[in-house]
TORKOL-4160 file (C-alpha; in steps of 0.2 Angstrom, whole numbers, padded with zeros to 4 digits, m for minus):
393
<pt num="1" X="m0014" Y="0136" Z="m0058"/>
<pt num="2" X="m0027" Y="0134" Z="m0046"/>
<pt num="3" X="m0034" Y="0116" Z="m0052"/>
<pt num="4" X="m0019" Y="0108" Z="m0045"/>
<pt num="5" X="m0021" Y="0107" Z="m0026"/>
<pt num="6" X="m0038" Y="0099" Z="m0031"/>
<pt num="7" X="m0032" Y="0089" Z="m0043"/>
<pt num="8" X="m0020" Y="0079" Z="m0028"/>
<pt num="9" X="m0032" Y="0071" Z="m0019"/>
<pt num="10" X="m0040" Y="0065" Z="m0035"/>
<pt num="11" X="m0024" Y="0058" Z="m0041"/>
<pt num="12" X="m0022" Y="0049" Z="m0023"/>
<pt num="13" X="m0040" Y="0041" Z="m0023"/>
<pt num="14" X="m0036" Y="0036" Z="m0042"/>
<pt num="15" X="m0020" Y="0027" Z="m0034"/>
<pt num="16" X="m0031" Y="0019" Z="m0020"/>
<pt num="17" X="m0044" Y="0014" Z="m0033"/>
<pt num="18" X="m0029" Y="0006" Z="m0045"/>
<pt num="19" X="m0023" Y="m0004" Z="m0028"/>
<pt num="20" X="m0043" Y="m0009" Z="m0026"/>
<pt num="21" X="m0048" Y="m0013" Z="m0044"/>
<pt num="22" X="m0036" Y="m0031" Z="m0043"/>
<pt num="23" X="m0048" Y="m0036" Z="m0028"/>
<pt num="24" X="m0064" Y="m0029" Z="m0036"/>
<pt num="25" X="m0061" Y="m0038" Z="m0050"/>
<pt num="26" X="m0057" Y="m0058" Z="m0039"/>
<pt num="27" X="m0071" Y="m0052" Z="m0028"/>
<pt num="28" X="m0082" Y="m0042" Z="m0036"/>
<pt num="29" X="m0099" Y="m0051" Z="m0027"/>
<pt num="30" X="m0089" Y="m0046" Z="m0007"/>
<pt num="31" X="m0102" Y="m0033" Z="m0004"/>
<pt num="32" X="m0087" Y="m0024" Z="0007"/>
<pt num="33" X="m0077" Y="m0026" Z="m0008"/>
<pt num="34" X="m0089" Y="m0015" Z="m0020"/>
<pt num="35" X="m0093" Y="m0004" Z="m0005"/>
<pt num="36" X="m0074" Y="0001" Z="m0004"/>
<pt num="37" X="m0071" Y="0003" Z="m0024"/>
<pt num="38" X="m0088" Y="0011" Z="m0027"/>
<pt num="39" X="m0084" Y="0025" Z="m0011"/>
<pt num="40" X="m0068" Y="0027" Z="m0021"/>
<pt num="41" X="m0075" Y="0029" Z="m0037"/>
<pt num="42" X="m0087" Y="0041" Z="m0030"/>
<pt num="43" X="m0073" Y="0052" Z="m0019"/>
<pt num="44" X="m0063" Y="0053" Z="m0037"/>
<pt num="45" X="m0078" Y="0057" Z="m0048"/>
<pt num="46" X="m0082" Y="0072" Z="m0033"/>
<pt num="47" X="m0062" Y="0079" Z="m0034"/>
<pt num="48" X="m0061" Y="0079" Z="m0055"/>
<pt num="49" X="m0080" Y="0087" Z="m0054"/>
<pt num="50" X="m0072" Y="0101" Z="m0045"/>
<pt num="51" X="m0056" Y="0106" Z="m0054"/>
<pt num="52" X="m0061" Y="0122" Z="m0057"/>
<pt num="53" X="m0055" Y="0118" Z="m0075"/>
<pt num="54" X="m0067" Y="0105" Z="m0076"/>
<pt num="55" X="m0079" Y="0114" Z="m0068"/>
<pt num="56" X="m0078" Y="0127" Z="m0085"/>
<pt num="57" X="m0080" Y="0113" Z="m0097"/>
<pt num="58" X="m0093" Y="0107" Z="m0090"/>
<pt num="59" X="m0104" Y="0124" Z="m0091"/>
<pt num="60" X="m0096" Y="0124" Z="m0108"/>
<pt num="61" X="m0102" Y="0107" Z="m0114"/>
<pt num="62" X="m0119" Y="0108" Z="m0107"/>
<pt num="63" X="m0124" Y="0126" Z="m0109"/>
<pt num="64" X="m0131" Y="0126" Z="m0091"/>
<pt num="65" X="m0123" Y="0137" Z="m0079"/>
<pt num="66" X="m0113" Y="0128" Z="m0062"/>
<pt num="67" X="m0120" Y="0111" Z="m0067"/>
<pt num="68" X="m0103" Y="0104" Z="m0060"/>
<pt num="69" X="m0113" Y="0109" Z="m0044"/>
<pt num="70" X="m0126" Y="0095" Z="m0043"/>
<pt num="71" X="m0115" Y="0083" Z="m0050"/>
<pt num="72" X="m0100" Y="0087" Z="m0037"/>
<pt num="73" X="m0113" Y="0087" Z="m0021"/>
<pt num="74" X="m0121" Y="0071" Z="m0028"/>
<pt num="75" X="m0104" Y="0061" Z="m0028"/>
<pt num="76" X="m0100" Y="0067" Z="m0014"/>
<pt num="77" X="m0119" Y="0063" Z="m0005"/>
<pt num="78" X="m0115" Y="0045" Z="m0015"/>
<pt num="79" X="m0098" Y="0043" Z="m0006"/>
<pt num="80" X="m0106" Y="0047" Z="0011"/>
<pt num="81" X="m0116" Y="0033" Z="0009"/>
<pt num="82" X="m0105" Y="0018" Z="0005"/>
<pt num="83" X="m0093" Y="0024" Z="0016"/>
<pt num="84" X="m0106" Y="0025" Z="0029"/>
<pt num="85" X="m0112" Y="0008" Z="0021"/>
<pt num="86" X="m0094" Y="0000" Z="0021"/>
<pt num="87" X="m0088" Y="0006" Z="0039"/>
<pt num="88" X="m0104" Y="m0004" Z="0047"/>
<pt num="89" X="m0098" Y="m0019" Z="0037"/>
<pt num="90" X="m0080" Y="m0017" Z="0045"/>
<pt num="91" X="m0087" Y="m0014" Z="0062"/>
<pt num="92" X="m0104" Y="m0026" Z="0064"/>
<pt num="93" X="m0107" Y="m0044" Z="0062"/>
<pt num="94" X="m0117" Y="m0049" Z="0048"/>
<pt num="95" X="m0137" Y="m0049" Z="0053"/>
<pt num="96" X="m0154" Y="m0044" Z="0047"/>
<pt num="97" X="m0152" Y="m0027" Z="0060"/>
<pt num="98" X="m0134" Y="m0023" Z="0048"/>
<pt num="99" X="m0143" Y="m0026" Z="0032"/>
<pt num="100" X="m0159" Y="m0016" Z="0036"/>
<pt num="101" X="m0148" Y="0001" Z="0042"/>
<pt num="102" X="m0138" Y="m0003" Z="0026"/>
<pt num="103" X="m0153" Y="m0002" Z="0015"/>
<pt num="104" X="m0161" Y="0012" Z="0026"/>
<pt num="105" X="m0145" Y="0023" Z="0021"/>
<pt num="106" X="m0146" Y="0019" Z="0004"/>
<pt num="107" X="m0162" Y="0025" Z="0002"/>
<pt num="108" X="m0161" Y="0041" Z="0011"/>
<pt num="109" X="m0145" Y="0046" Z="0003"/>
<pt num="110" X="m0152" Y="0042" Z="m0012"/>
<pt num="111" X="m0167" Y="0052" Z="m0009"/>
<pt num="112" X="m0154" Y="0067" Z="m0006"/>
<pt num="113" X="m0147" Y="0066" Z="m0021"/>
<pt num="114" X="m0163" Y="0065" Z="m0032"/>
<pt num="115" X="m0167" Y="0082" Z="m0019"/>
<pt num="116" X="m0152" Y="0092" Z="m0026"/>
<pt num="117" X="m0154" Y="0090" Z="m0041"/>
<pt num="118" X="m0174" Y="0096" Z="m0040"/>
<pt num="119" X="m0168" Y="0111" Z="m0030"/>
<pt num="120" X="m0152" Y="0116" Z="m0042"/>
<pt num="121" X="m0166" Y="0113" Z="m0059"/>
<pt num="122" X="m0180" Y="0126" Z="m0047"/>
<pt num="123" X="m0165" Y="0138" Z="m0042"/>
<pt num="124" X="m0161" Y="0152" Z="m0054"/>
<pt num="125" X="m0141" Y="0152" Z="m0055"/>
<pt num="126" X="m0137" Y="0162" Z="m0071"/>
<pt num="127" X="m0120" Y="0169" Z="m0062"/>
<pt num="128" X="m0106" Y="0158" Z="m0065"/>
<pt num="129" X="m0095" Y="0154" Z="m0049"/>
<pt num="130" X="m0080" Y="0143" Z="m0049"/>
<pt num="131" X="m0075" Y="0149" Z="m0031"/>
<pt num="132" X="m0089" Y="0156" Z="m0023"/>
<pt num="133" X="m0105" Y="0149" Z="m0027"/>
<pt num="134" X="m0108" Y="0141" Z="m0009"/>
<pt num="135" X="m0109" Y="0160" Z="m0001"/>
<pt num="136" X="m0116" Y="0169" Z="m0017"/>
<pt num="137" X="m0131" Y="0160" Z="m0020"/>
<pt num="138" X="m0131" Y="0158" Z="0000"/>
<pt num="139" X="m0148" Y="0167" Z="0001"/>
<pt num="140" X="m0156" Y="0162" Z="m0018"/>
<pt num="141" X="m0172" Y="0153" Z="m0014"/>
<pt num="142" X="m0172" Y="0133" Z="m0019"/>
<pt num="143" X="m0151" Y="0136" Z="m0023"/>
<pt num="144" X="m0151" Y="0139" Z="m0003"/>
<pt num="145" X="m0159" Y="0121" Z="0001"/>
<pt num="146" X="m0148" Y="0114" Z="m0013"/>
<pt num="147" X="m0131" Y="0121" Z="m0003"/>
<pt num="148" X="m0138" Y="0115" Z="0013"/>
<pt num="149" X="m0144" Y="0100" Z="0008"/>
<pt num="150" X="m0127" Y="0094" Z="0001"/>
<pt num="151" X="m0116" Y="0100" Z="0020"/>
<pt num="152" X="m0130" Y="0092" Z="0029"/>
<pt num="153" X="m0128" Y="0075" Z="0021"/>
<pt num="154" X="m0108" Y="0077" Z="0022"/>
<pt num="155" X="m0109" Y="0083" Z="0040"/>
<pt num="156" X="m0119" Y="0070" Z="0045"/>
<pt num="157" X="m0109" Y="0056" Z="0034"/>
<pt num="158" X="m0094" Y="0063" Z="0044"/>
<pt num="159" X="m0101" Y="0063" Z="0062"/>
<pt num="160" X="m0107" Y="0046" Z="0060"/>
<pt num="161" X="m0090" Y="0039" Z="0052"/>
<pt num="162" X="m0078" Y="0047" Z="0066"/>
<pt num="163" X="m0090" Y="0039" Z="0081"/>
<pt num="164" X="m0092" Y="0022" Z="0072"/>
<pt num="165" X="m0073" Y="0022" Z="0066"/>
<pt num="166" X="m0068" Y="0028" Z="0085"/>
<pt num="167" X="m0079" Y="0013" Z="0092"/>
<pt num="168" X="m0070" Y="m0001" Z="0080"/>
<pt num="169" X="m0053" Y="0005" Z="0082"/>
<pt num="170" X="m0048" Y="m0004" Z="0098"/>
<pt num="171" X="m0056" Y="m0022" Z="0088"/>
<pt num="172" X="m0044" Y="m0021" Z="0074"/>
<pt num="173" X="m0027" Y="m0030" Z="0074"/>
<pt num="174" X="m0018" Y="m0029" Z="0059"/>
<pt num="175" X="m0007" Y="m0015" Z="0061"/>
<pt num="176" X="m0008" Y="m0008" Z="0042"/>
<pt num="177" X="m0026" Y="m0009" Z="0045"/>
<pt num="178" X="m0025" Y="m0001" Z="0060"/>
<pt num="179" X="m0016" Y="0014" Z="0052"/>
<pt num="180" X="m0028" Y="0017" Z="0038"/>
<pt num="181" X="m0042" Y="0018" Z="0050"/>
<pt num="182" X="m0033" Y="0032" Z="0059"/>
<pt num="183" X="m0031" Y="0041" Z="0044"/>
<pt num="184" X="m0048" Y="0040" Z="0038"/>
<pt num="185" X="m0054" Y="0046" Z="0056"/>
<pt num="186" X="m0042" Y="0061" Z="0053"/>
<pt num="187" X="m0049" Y="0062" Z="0034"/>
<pt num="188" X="m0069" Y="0062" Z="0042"/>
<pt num="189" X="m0062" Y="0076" Z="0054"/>
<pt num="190" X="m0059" Y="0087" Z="0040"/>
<pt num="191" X="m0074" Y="0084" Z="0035"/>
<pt num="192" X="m0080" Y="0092" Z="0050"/>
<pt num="193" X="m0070" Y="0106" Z="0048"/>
<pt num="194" X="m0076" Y="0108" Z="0030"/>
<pt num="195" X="m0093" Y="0108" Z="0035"/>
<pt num="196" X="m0091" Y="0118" Z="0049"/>
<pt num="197" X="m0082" Y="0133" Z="0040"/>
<pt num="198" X="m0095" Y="0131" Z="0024"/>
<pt num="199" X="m0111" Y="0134" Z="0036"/>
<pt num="200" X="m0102" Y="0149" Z="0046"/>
<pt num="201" X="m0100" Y="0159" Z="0029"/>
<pt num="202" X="m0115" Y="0156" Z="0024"/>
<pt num="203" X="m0124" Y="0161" Z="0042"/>
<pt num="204" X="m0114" Y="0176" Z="0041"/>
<pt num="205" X="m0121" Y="0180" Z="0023"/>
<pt num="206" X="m0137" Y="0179" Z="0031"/>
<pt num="207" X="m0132" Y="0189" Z="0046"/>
<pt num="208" X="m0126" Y="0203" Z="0033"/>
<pt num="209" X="m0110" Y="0199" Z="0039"/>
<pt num="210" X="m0093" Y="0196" Z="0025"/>
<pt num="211" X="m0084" Y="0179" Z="0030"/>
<pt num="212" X="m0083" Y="0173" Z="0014"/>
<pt num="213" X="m0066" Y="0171" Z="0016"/>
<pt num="214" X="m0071" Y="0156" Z="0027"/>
<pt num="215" X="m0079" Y="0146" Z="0013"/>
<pt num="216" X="m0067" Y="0153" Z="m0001"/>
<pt num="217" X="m0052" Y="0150" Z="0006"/>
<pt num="218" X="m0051" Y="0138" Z="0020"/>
<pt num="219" X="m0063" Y="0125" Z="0016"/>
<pt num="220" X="m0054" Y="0122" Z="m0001"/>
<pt num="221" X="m0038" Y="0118" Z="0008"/>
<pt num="222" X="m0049" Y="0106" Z="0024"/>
<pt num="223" X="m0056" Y="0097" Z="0007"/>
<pt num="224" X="m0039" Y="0092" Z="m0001"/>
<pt num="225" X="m0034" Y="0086" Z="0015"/>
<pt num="226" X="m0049" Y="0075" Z="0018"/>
<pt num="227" X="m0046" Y="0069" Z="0001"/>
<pt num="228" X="m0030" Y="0066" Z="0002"/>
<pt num="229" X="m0031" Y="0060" Z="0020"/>
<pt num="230" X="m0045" Y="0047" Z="0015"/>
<pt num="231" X="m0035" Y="0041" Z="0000"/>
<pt num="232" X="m0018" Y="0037" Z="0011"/>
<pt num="233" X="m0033" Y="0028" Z="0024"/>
<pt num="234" X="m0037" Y="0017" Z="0010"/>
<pt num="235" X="m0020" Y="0014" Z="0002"/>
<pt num="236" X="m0010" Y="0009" Z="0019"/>
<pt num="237" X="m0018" Y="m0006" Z="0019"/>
<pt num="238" X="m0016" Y="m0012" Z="0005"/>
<pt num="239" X="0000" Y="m0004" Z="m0001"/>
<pt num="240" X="0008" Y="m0007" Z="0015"/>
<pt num="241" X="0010" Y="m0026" Z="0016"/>
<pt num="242" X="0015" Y="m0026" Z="m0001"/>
<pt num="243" X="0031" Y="m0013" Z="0002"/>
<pt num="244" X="0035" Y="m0020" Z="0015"/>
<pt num="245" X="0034" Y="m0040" Z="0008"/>
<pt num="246" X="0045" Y="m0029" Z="m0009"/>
<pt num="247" X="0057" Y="m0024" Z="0006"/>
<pt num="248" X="0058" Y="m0039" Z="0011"/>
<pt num="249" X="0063" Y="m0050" Z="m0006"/>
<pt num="250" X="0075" Y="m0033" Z="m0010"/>
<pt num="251" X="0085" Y="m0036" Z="0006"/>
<pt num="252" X="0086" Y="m0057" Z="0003"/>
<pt num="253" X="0088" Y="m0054" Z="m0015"/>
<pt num="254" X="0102" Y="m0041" Z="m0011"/>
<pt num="255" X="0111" Y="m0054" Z="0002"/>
<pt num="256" X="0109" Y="m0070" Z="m0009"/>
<pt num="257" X="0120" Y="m0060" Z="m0022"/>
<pt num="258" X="0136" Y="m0065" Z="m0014"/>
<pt num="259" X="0135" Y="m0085" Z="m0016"/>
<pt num="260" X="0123" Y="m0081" Z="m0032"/>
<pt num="261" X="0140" Y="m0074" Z="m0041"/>
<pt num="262" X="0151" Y="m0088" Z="m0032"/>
<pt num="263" X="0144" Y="m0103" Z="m0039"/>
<pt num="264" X="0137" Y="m0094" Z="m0057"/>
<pt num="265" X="0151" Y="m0101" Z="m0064"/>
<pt num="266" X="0146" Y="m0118" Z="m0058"/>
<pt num="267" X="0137" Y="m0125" Z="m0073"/>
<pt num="268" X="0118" Y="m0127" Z="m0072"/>
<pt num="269" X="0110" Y="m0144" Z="m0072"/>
<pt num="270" X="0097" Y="m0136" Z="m0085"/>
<pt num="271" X="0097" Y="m0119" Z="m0092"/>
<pt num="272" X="0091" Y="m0106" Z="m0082"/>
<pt num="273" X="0080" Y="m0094" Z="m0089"/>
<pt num="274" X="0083" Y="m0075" Z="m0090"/>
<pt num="275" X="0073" Y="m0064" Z="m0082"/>
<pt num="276" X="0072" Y="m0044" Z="m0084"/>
<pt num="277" X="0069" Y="m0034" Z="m0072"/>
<pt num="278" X="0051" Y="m0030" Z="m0076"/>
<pt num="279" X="0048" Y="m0048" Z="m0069"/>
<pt num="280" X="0041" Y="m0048" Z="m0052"/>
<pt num="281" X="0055" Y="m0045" Z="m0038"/>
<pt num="282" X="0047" Y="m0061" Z="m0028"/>
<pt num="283" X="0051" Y="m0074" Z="m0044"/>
<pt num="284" X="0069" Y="m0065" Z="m0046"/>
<pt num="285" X="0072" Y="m0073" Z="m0027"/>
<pt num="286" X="0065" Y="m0086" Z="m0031"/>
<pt num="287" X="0075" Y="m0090" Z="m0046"/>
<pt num="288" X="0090" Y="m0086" Z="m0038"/>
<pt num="289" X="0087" Y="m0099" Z="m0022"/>
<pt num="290" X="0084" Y="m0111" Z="m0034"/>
<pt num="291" X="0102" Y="m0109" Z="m0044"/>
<pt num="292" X="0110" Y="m0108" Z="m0027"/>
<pt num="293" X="0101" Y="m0124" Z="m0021"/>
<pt num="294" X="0106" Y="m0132" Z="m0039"/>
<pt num="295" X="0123" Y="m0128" Z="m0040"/>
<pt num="296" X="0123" Y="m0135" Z="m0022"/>
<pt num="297" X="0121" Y="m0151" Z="m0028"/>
<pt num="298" X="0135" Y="m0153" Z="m0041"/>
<pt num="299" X="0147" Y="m0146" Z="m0025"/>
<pt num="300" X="0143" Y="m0161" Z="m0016"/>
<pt num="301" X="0156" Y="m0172" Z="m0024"/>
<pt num="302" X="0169" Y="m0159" Z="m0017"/>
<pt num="303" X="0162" Y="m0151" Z="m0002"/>
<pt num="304" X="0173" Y="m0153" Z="0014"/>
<pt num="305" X="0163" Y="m0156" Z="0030"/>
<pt num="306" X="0179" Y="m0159" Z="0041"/>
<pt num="307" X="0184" Y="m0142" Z="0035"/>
<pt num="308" X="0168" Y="m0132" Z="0038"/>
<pt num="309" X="0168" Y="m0142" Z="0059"/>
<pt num="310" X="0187" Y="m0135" Z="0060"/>
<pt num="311" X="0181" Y="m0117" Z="0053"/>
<pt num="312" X="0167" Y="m0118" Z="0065"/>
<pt num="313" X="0178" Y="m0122" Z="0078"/>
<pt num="314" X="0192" Y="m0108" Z="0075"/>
<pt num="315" X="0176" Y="m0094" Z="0073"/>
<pt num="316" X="0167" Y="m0098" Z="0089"/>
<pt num="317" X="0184" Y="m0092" Z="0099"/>
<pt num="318" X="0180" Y="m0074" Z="0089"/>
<pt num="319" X="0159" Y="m0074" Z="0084"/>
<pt num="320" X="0143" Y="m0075" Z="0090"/>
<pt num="321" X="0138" Y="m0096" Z="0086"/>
<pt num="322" X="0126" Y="m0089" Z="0072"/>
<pt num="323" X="0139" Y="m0080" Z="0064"/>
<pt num="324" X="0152" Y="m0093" Z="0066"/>
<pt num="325" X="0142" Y="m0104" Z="0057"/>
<pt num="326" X="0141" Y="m0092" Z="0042"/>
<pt num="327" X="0158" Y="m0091" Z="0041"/>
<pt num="328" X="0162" Y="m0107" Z="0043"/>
<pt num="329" X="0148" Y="m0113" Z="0030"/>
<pt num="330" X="0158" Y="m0098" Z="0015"/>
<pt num="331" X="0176" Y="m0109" Z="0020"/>
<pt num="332" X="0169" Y="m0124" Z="0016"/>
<pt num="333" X="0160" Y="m0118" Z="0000"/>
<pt num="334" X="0173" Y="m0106" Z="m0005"/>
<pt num="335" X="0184" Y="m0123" Z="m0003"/>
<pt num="336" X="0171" Y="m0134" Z="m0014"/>
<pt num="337" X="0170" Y="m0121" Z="m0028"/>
<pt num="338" X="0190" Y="m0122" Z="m0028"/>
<pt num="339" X="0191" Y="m0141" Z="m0028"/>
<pt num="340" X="0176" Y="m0140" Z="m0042"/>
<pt num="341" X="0186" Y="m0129" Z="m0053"/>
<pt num="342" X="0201" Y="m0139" Z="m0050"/>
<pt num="343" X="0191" Y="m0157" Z="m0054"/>
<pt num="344" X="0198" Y="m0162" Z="m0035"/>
<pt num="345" X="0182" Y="m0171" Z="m0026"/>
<pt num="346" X="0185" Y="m0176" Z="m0009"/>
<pt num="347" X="0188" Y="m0195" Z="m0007"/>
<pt num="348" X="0174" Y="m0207" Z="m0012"/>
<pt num="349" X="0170" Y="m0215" Z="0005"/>
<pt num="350" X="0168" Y="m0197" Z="0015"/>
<pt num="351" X="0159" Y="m0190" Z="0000"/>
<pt num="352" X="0138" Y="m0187" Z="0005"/>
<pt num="353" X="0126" Y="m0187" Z="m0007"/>
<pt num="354" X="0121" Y="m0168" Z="m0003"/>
<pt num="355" X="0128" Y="m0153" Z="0005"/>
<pt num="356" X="0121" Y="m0152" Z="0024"/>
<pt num="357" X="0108" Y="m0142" Z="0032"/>
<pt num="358" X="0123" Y="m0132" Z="0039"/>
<pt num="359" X="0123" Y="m0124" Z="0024"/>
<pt num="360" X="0105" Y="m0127" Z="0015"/>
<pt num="361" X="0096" Y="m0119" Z="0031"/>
<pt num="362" X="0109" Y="m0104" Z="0030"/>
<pt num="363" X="0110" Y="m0099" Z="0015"/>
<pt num="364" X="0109" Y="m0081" Z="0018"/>
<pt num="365" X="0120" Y="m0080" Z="0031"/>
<pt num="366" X="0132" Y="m0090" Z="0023"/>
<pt num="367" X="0131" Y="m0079" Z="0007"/>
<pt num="368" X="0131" Y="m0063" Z="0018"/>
<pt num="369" X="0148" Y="m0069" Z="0025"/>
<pt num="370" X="0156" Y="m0075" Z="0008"/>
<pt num="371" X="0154" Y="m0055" Z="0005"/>
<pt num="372" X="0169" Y="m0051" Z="0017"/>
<pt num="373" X="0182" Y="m0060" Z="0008"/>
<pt num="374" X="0197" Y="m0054" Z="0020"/>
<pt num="375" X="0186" Y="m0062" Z="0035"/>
<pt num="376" X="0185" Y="m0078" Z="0024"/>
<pt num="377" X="0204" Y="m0080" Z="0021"/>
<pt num="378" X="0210" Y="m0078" Z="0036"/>
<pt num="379" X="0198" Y="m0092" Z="0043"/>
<pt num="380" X="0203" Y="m0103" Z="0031"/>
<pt num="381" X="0219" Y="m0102" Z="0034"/>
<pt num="382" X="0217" Y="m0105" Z="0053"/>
<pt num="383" X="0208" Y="m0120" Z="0051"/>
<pt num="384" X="0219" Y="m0128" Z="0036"/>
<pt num="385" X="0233" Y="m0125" Z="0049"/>
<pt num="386" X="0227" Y="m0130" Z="0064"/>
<pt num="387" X="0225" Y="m0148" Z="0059"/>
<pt num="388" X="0230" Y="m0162" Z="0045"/>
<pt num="389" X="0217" Y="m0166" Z="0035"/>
<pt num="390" X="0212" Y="m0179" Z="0020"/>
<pt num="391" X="0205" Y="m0166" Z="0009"/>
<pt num="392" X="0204" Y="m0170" Z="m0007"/>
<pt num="393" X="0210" Y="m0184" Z="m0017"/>
């Protein structure tokens, strides 16, 4: 099927588009906001126009041979210009010099576009060609200027993208930021390489010479990987923060699990509501904190602080200080959940009206240690032993 090494860089800008259209849509008036959506847009359009099964349908549907021609070039011209457009908006301050370039590149690429598709309307194309139409109409007059006129604009587009993107690299900081850029370098060099390969085949249809293989089969492949390469530049910085902030309520959500279970059968000062699992993973944490912290609060009738400073004081000989005080804090709220069951609060006068920050600024240390229950026994016997204590009434 030879649509579908095309059709994955389109799918890839689509993916960066669905990550941009949340922003677009809270900051639609951001010039650099519709700048980045409308180069997207544009990339995407350019990749569907040239699925070479799309490219059938549309001769089909308008009756006019290799009209997916002027309408692939023309996003593509489009796309050059807003991401020249938007890669001076990263890189410059905001001035009167910015705006004027800005405007003076929209109306040359624009210009271009309205060029190509005079020259494709003068040209006579009547041939069909869904792989070769760059070196086969290479020498057809006015179809020549058309072909030429769409590598100019990208090899230009390209040139000026690498050297401005190369001169704002060492400004930017944020790392995710940092990596996009570097992939849409690498995507604006294989625009180069496209370009490159394109004009050889065609100087050597002019020159009488056979290199169509040049523009038939390698450009193809340097276009997916700009495409592709230029989607992953726009998605890193947007997709990467989010993973990594999903990684990070995965991994707290994952260790809260242990004292979550513990004291779920603690009942709830309200009732909790239940929430699926197409609830977003950062309100799951959050929820569960929130049990924890409430079922904190009916443990403070019955939780033990001599017994946690004796457990603290029989782990130190063993752990690190950190550590020790997470086992210490699951003795002490192992004990409390005990004594809660049982309906044993400690005595009156030693009770405090809340569980300490010994545990309410650990809790997922503490409930990462609660998980190695053989580690939590034998402390807790150590420390019941080693002294005599008042525990619970």
């Amino acid at each position: 099927m030879t649509y579908v090494p095309y059709s994955i860089p389109a799918v890839l800008l689509a993916i960066a588009l669905f990550f941009k259209i949340p922003t677009f849509i809270r900051a639609w008036r951001n010039p650099e906001v519709r700048a980045t959506t409308l180069l997207l847009v544009w990339a995407s359009a350019a990749f569907v126009t040239i699925i070479p099964l799309n490219i059938e349908r549309l001769n089909d549907v308008t009756g006019v041979p290799n009209i997916a021609a002027p309408w692939a070039y023309s996003f593509l011209t489009a796309s050059g210009a807003t991401s020249l457009a938007m890669i001076m908006r990263w890189s410059e301050e905001p001035s009167e010099d910015r705006r004027r370039k800005i405007r003076r590149i929209h109306a040359i690429y624009t210009g271009m576009i309205g060029v190509l598709w005079v020259t494709f309307f003068l040209a006579d194309t009547p041939d069909v060609r869904i792989h070769d139409l760059d070196t086969y109409y290479a020498g057809t007059p006015w179809m020549r200027e058309h072909i030429l006129l769409y590598l100019l604009a990208h090899f230009t587009t390209c040139s000026a993208s690498v050297f401005m993107l190369w001169k704002w690299f060492k400004a930017v900081k944020n790392p995710w930021l940092k990596s996009g850029v570097v992939f849409l370098q690498g995507s604006f060099v294989m625009g180069l390489a496209f370009g490159t390969s394109k004009l050889t085949a065609i100087t050597a249809r002019w020159s009488g010479a056979d290199w169509d293989w040049l523009s038939t089969r390698v450009a193809p492949h340097l276009a997916i990987l700009e495409g592709a390469l230029a989607a992953v530049g726009f998605i890193t910085p947007q997709a990467g923060p989010v993973l990594k902030r999903w990684n990070r309520n995965r991994r707290e959500y994952r260790r809260l699990r242990p004292l979550w279970r513990a004291v779920f059968v603690l009942a709830p000062a309200a009732a909790t509501a239940r929430l699926g699992y197409w609830v977003p993973l950062e309100l799951r944490v959050l929820q569960r904190r929130q049990r924890i912290h409430d079922s904190l609060r009916l443990l403070a009738p019955y939780y033990n602080t001599d017994l946690y400073h004796q457990a603290y004081t029989e782990a130190t000989a063993t752990y690190t200080e950190p550590k020790a005080r997470a086992i210490a804090g699951a003795v002490a709220i192992r004990d409390a959940i005990a004594a809660y069951n049982n309906g044993t609060p400690i005595s009156v006068w030693r009770q405090s009206p809340q569980i300490g920050t010994e545990i309410t600024d650990r809790i997922d240390a503490v409930s990462v240690a609660l998980d190695s229950a053989a580690t939590v026994n034998s402390l807790h016997q150590r420390a019941t032993r080693t002294g005599t204590m008042d525990t619970h009434a």
